[in-house]
C-alpha positions in Angstrom: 14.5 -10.3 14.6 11.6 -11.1 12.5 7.9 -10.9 15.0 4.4 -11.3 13.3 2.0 -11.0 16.6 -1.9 -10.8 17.0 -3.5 -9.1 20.4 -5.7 -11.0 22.1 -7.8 -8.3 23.0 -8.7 -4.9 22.2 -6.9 -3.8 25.1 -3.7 -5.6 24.0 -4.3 -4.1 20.8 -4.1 -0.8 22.3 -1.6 -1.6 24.3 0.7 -2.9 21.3 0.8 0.6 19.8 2.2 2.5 22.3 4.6 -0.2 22.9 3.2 -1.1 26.3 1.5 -4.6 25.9 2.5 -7.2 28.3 3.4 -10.3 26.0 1.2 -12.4 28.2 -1.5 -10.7 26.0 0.0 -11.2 22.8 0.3 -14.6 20.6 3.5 -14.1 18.8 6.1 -16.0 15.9 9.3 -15.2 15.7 10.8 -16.1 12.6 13.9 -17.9 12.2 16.2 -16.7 8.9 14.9 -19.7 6.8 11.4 -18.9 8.0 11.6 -15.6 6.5 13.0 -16.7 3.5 10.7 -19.0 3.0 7.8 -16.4 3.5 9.9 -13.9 1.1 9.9 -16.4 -1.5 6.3 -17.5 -1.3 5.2 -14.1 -2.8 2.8 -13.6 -0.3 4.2 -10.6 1.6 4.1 -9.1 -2.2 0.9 -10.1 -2.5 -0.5 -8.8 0.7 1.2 -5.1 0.0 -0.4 -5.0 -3.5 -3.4 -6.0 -2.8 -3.6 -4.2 0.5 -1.3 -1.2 0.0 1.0 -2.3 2.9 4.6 -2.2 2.9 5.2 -5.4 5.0 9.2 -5.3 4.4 13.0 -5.7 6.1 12.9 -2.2 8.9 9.1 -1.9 8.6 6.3 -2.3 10.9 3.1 -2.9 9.6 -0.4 -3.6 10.9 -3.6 -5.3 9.6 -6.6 -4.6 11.4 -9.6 -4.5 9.7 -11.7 -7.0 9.1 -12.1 -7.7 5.3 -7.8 -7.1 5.1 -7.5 -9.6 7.6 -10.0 -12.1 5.8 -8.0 -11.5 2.5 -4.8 -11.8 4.4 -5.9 -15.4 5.7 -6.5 -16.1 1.3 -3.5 -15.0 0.3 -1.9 -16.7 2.7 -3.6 -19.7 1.9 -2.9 -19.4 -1.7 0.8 -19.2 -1.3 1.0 -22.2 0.9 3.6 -24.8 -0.8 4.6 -27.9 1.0 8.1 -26.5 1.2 6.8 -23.9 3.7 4.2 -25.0 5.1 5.0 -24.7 8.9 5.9 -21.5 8.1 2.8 -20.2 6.7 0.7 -22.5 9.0 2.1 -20.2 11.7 1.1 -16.9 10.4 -2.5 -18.6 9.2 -3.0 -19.4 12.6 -2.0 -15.9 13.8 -4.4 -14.2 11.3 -7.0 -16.9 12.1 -6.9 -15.7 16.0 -7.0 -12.4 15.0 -9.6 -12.5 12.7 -11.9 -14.7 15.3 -10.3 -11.9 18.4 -11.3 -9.0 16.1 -7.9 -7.5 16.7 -5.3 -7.5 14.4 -2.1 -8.7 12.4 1.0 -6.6 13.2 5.0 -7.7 11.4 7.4 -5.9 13.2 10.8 -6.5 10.6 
């Protein structure tokens, strides 16, 4: 299962990495096979680890937290968004929009 969530607080956020956050304080996707391959071949995920030095990848977990990653997060995002998969990346926008705004933070948990 494929999850990309963002805490809603600071608190959630905490919460999250010792694996006790209620998900009533979490706003989650979970994405479907075609999802992910849609994401996959968008490039972004490549883009994301190169220019962030992440390794956002199948039996990883990752996390983007500070502010200026999450800003360029949202760009590369937004630069890889295709018609094809645009519900897709709409999602994870949104996600790293709330987290941005919540200043909390992007976590992928593949």
């Amino acid at each position: 299962m494929k999850i990309i969530c963002t805490p809603l607080t600071l608190e959630a956020m905490r919460l999250l990495d010792v694996d006790d956050c209620p998900e009533s304080l979490l706003e989650s996707v979970t994405l479907t096979p075609e999802e992910y391959t849609q994401l996959l071949q968008s490039g972004a995920l490549e883009a994301i680890n190169t220019a962030l030095g992440k390794i956002i990848d199948d039996y990883e977990d990752e996390a983007i937290y500070n502010l200026a990653e999450l800003a360029k997060t949202v760009d590369i995002l937004n630069n890889h968004l295709t018609p094809e998969n645009s519900s897709t990346m709409r999602k994870i926008i949104d996600l790293n929009t709330l987290a941005i705004k919540n200043r909390t933070g992007l976590f992928f948990f593949f």
